[in-house]
mmCIF file as gemmi writes it, N, C-alpha and C atoms, coordinates in Angstrom:
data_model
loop_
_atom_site.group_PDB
_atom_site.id
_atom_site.type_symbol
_atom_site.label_atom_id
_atom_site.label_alt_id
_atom_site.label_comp_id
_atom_site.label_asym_id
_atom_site.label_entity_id
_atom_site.label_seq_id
_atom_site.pdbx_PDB_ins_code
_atom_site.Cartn_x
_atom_site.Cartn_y
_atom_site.Cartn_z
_atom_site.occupancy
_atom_site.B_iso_or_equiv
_atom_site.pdbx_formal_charge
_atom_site.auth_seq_id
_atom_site.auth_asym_id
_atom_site.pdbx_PDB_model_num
ATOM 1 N N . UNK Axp A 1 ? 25.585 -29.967 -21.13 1 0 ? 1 A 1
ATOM 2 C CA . UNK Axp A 1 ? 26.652 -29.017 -21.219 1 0 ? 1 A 1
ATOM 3 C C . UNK Axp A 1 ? 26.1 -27.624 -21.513 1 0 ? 1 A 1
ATOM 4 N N . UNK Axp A 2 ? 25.05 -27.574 -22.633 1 0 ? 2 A 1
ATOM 5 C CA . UNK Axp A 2 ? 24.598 -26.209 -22.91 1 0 ? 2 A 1
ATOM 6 C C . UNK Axp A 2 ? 23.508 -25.506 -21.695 1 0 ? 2 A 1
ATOM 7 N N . UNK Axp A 3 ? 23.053 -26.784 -20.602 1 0 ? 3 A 1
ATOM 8 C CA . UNK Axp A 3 ? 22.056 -26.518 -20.027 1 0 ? 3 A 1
ATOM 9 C C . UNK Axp A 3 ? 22.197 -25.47 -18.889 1 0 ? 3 A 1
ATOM 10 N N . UNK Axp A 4 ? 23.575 -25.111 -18.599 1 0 ? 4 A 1
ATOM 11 C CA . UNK Axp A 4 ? 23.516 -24.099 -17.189 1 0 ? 4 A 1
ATOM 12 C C . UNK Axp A 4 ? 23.234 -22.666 -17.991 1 0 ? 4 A 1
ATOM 13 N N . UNK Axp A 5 ? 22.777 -22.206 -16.738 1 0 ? 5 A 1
ATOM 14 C CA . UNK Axp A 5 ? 21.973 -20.978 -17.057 1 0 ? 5 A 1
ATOM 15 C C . UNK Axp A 5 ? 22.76 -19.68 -17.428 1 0 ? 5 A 1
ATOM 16 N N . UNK Axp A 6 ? 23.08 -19.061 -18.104 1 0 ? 6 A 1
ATOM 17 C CA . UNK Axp A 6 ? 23.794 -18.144 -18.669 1 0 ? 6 A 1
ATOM 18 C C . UNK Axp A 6 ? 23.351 -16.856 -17.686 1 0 ? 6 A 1
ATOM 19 N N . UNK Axp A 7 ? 24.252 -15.693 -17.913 1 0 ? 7 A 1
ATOM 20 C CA . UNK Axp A 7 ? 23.352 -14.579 -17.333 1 0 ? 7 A 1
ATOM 21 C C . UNK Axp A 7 ? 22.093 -13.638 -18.22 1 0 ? 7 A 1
ATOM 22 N N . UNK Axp A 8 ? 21.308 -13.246 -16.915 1 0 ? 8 A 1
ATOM 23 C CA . UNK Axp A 8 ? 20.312 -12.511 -17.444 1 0 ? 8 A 1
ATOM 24 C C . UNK Axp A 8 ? 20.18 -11.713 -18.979 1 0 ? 8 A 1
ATOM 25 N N . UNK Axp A 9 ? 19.886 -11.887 -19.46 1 0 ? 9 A 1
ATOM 26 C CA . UNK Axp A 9 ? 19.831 -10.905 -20.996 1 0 ? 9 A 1
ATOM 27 C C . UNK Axp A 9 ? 18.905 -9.897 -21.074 1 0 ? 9 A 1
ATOM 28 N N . UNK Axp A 10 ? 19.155 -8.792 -21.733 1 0 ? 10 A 1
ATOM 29 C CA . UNK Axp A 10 ? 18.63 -7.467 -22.061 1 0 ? 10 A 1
ATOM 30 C C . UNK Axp A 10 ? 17.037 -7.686 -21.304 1 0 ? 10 A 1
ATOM 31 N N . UNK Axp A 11 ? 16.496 -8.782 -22.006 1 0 ? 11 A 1
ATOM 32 C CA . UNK Axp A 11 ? 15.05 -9.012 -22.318 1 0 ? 11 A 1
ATOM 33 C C . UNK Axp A 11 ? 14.776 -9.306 -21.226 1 0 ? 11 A 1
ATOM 34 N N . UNK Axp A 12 ? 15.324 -10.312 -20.414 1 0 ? 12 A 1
ATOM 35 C CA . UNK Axp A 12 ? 14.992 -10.572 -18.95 1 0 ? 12 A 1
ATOM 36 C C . UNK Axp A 12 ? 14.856 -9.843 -18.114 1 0 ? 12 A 1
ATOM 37 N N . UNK Axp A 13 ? 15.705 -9.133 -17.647 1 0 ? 13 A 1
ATOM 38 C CA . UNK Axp A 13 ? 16.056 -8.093 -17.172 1 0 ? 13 A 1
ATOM 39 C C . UNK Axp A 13 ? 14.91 -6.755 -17.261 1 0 ? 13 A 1
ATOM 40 N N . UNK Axp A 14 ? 14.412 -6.306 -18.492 1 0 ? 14 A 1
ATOM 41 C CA . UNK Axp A 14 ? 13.345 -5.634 -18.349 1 0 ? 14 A 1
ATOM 42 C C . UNK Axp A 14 ? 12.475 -6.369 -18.243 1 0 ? 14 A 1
ATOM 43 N N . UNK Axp A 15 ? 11.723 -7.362 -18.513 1 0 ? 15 A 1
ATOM 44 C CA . UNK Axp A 15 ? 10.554 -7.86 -17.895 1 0 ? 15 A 1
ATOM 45 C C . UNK Axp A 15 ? 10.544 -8.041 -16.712 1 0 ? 15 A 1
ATOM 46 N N . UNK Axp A 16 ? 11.624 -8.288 -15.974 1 0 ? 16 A 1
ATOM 47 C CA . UNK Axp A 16 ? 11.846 -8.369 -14.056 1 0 ? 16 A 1
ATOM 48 C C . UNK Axp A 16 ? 11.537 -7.047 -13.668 1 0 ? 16 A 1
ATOM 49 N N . UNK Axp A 17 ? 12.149 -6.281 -14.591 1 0 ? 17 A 1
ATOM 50 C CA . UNK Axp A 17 ? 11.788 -4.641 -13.844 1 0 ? 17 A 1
ATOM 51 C C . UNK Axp A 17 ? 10.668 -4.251 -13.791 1 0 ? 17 A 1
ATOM 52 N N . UNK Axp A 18 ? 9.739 -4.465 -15.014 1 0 ? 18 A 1
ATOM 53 C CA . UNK Axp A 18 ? 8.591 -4.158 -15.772 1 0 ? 18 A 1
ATOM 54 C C . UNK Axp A 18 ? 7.552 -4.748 -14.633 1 0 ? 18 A 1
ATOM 55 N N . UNK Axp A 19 ? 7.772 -5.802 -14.211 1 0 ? 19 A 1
ATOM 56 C CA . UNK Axp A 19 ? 7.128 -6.992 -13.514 1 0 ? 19 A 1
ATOM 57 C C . UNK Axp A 19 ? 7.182 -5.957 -12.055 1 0 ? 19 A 1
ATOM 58 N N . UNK Axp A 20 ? 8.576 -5.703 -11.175 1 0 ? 20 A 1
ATOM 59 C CA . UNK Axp A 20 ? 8.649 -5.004 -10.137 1 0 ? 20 A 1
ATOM 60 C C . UNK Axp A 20 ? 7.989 -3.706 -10.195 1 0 ? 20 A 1
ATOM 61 N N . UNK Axp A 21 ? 7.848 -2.529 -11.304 1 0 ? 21 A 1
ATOM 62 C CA . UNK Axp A 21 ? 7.243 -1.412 -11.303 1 0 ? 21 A 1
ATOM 63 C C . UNK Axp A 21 ? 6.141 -1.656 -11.073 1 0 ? 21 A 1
ATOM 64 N N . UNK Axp A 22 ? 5.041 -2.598 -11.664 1 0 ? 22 A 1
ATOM 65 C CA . UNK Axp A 22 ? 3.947 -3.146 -11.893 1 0 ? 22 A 1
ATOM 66 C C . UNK Axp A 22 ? 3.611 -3.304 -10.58 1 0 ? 22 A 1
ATOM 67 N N . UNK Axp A 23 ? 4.322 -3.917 -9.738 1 0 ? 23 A 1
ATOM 68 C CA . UNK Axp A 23 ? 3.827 -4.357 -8.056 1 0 ? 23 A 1
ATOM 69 C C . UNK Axp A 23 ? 3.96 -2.598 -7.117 1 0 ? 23 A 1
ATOM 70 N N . UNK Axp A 24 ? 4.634 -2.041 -7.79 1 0 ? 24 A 1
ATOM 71 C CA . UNK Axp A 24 ? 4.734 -0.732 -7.099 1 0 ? 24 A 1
ATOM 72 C C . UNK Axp A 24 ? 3.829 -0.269 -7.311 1 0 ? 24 A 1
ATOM 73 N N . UNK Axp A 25 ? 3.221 0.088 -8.703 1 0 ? 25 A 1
ATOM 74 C CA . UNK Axp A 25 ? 2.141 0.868 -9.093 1 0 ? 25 A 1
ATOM 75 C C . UNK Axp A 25 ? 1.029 0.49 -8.343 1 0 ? 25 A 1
ATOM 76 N N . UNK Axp A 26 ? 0.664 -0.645 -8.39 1 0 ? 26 A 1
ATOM 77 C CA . UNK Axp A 26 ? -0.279 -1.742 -7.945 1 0 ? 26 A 1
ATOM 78 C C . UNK Axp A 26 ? -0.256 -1.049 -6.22 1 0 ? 26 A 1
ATOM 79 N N . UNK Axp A 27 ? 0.524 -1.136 -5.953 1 0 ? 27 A 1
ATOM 80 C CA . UNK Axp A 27 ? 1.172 -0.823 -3.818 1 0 ? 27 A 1
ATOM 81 C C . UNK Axp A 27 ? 0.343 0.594 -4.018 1 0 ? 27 A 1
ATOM 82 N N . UNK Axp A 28 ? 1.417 1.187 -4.841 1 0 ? 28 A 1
ATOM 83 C CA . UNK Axp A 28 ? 0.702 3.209 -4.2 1 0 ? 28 A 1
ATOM 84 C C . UNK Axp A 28 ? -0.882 3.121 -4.975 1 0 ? 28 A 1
ATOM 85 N N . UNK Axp A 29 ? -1.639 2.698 -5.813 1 0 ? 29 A 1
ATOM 86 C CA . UNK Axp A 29 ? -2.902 2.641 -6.085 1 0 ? 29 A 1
ATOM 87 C C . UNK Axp A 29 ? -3.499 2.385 -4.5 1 0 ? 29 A 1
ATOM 88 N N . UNK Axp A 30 ? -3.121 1.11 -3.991 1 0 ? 30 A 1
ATOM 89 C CA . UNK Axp A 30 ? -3.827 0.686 -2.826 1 0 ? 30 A 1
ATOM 90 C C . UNK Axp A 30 ? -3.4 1.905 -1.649 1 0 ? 30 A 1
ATOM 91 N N . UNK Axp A 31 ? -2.323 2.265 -1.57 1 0 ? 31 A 1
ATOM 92 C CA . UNK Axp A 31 ? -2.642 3.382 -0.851 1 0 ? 31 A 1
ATOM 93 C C . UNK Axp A 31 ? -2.854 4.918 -0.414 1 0 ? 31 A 1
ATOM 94 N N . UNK Axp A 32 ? -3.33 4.889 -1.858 1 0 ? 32 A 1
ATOM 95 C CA . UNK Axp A 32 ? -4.216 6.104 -2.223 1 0 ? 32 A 1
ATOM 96 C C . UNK Axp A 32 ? -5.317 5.722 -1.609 1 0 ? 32 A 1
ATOM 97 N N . UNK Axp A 33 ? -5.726 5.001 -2.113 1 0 ? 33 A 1
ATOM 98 C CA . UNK Axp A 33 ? -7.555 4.181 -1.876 1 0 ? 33 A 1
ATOM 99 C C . UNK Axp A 33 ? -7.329 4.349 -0.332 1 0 ? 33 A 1
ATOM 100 N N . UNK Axp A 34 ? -6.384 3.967 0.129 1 0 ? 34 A 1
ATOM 101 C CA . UNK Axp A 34 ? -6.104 3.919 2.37 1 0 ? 34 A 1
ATOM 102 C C . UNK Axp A 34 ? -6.3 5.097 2.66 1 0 ? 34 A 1
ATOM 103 N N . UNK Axp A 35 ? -5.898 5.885 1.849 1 0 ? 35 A 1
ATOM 104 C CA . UNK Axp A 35 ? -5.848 7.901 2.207 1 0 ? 35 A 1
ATOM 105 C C . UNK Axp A 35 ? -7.224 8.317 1.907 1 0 ? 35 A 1
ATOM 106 N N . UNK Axp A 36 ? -7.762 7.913 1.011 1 0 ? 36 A 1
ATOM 107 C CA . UNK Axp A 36 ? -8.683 8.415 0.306 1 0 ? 36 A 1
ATOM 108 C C . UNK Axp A 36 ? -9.922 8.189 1.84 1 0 ? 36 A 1
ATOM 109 N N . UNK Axp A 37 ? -9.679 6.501 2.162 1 0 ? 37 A 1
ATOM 110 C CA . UNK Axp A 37 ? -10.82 5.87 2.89 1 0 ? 37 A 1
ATOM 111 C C . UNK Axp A 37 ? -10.708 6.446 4.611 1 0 ? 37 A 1
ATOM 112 N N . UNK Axp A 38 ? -9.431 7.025 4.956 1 0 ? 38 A 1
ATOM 113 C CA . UNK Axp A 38 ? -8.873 7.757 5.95 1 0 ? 38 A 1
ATOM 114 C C . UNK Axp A 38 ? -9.658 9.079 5.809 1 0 ? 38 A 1
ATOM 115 N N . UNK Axp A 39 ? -9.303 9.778 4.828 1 0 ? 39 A 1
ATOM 116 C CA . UNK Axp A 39 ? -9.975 11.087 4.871 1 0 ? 39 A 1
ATOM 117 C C . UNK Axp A 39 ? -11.588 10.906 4.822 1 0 ? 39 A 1
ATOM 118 N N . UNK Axp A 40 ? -12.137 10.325 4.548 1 0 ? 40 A 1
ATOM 119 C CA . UNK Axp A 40 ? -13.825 10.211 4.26 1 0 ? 40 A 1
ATOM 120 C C . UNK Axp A 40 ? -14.275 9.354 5.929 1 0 ? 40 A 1
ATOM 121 N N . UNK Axp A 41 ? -12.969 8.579 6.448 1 0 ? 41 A 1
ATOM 122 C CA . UNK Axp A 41 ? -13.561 8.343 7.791 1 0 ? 41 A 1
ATOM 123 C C . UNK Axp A 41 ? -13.561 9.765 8.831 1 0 ? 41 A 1
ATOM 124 N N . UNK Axp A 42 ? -12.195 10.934 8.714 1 0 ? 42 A 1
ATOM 125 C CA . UNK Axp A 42 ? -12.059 12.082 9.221 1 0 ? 42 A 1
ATOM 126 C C . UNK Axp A 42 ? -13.347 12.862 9.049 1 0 ? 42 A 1
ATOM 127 N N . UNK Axp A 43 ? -13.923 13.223 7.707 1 0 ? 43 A 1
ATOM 128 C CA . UNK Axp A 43 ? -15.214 13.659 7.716 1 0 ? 43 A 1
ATOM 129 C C . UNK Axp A 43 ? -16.307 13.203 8.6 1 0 ? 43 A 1
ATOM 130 N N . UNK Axp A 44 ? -16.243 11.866 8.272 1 0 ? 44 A 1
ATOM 131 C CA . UNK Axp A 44 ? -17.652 10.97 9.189 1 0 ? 44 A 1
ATOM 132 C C . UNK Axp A 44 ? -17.569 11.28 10.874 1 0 ? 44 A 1
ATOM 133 N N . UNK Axp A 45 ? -16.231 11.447 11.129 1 0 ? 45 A 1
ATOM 134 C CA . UNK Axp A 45 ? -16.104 11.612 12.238 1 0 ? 45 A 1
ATOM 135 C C . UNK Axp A 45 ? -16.241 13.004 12.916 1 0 ? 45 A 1
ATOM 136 N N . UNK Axp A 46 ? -16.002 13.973 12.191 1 0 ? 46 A 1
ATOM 137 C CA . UNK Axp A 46 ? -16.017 15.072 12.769 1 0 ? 46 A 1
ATOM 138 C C . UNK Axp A 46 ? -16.938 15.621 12.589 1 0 ? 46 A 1
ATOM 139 N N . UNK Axp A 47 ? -18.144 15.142 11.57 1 0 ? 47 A 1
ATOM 140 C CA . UNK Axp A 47 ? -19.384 15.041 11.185 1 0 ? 47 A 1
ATOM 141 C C . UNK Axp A 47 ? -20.523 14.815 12.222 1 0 ? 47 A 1
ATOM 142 N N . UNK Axp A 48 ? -20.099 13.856 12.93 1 0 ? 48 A 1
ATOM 143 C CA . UNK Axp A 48 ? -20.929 13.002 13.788 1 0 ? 48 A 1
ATOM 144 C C . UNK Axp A 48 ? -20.902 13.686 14.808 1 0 ? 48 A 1
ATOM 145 N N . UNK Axp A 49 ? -19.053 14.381 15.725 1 0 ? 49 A 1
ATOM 146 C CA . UNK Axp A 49 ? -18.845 14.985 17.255 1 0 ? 49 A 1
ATOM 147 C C . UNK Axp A 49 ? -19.657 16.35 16.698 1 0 ? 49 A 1
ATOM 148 N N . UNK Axp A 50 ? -19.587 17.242 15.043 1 0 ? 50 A 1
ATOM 149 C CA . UNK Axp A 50 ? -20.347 18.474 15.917 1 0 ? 50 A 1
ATOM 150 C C . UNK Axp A 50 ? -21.762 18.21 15.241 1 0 ? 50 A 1
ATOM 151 N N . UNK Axp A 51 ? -22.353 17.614 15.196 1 0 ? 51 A 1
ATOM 152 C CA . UNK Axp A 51 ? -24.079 16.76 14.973 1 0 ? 51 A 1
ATOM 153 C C . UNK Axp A 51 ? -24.116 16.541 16.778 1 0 ? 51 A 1
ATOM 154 N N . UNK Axp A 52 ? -23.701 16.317 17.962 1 0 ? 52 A 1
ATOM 155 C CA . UNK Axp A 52 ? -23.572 15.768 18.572 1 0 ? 52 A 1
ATOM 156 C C . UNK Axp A 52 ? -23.6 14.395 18.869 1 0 ? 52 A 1
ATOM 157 N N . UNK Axp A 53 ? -22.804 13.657 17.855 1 0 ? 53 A 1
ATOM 158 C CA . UNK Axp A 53 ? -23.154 12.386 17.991 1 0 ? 53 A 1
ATOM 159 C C . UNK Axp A 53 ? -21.44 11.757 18.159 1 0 ? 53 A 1
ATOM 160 N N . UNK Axp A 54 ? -21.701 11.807 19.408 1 0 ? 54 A 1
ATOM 161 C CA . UNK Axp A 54 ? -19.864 11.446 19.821 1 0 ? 54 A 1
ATOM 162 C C . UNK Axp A 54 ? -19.84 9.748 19.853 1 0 ? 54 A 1
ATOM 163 N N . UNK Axp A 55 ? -20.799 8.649 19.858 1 0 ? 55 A 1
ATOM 164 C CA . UNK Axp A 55 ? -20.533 7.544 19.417 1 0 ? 55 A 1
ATOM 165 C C . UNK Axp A 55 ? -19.989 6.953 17.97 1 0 ? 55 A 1
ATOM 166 N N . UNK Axp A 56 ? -19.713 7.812 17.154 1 0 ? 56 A 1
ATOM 167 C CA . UNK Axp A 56 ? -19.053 7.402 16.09 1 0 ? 56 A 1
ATOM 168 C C . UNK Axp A 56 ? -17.388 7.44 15.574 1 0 ? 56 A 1
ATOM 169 N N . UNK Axp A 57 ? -17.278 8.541 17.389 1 0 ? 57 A 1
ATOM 170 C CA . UNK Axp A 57 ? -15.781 8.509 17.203 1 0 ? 57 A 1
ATOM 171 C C . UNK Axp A 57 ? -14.965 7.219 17.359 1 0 ? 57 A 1
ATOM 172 N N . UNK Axp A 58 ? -15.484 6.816 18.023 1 0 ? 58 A 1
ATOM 173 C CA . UNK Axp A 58 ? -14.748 5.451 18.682 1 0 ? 58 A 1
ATOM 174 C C . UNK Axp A 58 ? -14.422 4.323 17.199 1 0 ? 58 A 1
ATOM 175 N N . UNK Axp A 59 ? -15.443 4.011 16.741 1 0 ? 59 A 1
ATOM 176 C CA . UNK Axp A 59 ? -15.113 3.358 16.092 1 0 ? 59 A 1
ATOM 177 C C . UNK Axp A 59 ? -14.885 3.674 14.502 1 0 ? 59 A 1
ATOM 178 N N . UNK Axp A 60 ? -15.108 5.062 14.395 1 0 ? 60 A 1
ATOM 179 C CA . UNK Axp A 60 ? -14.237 5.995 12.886 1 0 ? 60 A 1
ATOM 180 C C . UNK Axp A 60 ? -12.568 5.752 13.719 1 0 ? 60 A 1
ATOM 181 N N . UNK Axp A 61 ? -12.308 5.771 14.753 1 0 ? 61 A 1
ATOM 182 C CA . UNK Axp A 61 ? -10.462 6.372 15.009 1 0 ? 61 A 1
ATOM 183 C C . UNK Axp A 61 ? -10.414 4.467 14.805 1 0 ? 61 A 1
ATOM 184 N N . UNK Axp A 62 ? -11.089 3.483 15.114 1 0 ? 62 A 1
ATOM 185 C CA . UNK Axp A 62 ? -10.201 2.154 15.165 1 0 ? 62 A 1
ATOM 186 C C . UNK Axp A 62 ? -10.295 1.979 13.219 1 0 ? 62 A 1
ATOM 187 N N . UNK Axp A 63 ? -11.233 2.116 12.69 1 0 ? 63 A 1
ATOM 188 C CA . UNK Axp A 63 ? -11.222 1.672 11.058 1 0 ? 63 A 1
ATOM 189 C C . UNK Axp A 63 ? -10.286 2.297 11.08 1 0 ? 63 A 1
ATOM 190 N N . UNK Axp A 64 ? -9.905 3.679 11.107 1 0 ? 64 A 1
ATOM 191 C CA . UNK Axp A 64 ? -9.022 4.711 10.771 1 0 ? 64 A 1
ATOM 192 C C . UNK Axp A 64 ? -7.452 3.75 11.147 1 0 ? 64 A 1
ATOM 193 N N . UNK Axp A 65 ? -7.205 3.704 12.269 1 0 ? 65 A 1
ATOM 194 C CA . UNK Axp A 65 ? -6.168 2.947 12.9 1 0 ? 65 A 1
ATOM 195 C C . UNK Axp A 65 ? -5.956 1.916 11.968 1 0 ? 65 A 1
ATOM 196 N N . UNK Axp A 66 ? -6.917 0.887 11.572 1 0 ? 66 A 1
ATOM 197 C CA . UNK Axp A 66 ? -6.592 0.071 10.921 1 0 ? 66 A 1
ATOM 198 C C . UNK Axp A 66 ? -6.067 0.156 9.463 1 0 ? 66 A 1
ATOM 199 N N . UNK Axp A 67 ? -6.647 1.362 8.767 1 0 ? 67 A 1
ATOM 200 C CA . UNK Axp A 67 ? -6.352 1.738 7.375 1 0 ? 67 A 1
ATOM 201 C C . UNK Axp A 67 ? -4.597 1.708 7.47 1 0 ? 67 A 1
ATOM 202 N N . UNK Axp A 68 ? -4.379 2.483 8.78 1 0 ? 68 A 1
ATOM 203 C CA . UNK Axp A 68 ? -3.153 2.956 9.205 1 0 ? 68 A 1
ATOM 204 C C . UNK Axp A 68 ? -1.837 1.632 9.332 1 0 ? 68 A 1
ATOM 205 N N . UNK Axp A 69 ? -2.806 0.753 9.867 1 0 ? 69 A 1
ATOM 206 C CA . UNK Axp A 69 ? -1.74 -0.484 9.921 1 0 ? 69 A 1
ATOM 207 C C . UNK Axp A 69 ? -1.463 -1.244 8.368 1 0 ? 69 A 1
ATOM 208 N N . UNK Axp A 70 ? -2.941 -1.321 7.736 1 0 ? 70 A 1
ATOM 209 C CA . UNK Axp A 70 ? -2.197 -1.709 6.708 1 0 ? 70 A 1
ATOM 210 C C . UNK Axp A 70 ? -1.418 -0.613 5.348 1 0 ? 70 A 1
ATOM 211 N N . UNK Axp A 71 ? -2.002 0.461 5.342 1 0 ? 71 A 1
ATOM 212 C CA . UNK Axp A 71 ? -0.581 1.766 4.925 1 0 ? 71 A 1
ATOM 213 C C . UNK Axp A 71 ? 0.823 1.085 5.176 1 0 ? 71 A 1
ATOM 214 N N . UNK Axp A 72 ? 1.204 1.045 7.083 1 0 ? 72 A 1
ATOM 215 C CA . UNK Axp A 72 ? 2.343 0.522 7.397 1 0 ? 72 A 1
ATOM 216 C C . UNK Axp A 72 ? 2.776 -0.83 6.653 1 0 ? 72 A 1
ATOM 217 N N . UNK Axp A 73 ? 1.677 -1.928 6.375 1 0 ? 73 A 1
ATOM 218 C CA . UNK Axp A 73 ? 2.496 -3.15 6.125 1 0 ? 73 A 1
ATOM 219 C C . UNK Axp A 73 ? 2.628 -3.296 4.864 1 0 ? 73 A 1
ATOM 220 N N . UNK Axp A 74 ? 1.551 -2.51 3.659 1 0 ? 74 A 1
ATOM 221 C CA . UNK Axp A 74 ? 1.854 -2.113 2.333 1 0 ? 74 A 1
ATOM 222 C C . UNK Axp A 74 ? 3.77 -1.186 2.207 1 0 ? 74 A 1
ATOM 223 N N . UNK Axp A 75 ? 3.893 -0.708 2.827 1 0 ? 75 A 1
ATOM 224 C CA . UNK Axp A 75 ? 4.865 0.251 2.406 1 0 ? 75 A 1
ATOM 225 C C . UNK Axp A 75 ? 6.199 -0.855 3.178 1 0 ? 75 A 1
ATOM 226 N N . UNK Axp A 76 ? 5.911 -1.637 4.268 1 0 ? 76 A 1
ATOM 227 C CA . UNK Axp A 76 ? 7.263 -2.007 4.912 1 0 ? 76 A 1
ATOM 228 C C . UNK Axp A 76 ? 7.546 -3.482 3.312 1 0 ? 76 A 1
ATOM 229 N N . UNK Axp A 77 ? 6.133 -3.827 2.841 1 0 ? 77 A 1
ATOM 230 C CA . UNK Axp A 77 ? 6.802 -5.065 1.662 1 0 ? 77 A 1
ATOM 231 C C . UNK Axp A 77 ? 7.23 -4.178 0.263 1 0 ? 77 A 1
ATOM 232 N N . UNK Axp A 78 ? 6.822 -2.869 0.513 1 0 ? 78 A 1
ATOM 233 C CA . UNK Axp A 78 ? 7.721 -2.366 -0.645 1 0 ? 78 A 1
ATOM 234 C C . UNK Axp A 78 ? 9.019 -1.971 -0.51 1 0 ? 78 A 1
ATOM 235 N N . UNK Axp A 79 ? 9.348 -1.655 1.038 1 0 ? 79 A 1
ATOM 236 C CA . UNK Axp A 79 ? 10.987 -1.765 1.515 1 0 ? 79 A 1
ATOM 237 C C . UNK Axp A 79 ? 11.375 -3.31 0.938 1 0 ? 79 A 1
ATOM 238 N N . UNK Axp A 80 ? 10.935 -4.162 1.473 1 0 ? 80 A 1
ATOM 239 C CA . UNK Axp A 80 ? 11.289 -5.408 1.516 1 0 ? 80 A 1
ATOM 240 C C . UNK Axp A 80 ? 11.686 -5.831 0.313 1 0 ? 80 A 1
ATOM 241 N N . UNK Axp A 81 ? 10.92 -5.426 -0.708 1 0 ? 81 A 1
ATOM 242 C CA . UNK Axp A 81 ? 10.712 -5.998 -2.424 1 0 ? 81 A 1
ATOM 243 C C . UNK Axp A 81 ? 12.31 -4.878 -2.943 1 0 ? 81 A 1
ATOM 244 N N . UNK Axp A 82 ? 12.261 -3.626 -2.537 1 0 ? 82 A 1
ATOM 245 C CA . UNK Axp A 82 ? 13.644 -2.879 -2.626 1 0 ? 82 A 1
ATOM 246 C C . UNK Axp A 82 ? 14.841 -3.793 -2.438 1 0 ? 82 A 1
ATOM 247 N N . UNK Axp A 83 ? 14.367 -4.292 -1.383 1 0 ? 83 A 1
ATOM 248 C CA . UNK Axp A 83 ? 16.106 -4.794 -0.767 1 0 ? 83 A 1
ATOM 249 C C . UNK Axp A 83 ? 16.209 -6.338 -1.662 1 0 ? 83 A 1
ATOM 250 N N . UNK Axp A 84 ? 15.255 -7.029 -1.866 1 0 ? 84 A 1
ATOM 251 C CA . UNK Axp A 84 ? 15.805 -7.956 -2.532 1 0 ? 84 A 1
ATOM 252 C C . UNK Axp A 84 ? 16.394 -7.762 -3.808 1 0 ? 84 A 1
ATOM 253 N N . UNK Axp A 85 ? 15.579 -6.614 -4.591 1 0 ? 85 A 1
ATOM 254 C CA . UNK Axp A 85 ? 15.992 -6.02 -5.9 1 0 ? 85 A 1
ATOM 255 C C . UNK Axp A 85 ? 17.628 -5.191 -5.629 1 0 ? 85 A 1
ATOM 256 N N . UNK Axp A 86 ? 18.122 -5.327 -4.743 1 0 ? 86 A 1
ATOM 257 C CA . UNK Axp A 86 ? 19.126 -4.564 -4.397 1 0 ? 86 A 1
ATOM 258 C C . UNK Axp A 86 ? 20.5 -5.308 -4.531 1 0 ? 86 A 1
């Protein structure tokens, strides 16, 4: 009889939040580090075309690209983590 679950209390409730900020903080850390590793590939690259060394573009723009995809899939599970919290 006492066993169904009552609603959330004060305490719960901030540790769920506490818990969700925590995964945010955690998200934009990682994509700082994506920006950070983006801009230091932009150097390498533009480094290399006026050195004349145009073989490094190719594969500075795909790492780059890739930083880029996961930016995109970091930020679409922090939409995602929004809407369930919603």
């Amino acid at each position: 009889m006492g066993d169904r679950p009552g609603p959330m209390t004060g305490r719960r409730v901030h540790a769920e939040r506490a818990r969700q900020m925590t995964l945010i903080y955690a998200v934009m850390l990682c994509l700082m580090i994506l920006i950070v590793i983006q801009f230091l590939l932009l150097m390498v690259a533009v480094d290399g075309f006026m050195g004349g060394r145009g073989d490094i573009l190719l594969p500075a723009a795909g790492a780059s690209g890739l930083c880029f995809l996961a930016a995109c899939w970091l930020i679409r599970y922090i939409a995602a983590v929004g809407k369930q919290r919603a």
